[in-house]
C-alpha positions, 0 to 999 in steps of 0.5 A: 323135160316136159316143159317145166324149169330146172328150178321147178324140178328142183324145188318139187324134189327139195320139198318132197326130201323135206317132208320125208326128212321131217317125218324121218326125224319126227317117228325117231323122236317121238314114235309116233305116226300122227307126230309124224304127219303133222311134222312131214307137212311143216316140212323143212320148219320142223327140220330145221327147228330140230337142228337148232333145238337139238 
């Protein structure tokens, strides 16, 4: 595995499923491409105040 960890691989593919969901959620919502950068970078804090707004 190229020497790195099984929780490194883990949490690259966490982040990045995070940031897609996020931005996923965010151009649903507001239909918008900058909305939904700004909330891919926020990442999981959007998705998860999406969940608990929403």
């Amino acid at each position: 595995m190229n020497g790195q960890s099984s929780a490194k691989i883990v949490a690259k593919s966490g982040i990045s499923f995070g940031c897609a969901l996020a931005m996923v959620i965010s151009y649903v919502n507001w239909h918008s491409v900058g909305w939904a950068i700004f909330h891919g970078l926020l990442s999981w804090v959007y998705v998860i105040y999406y969940l608990i707004r929403y």
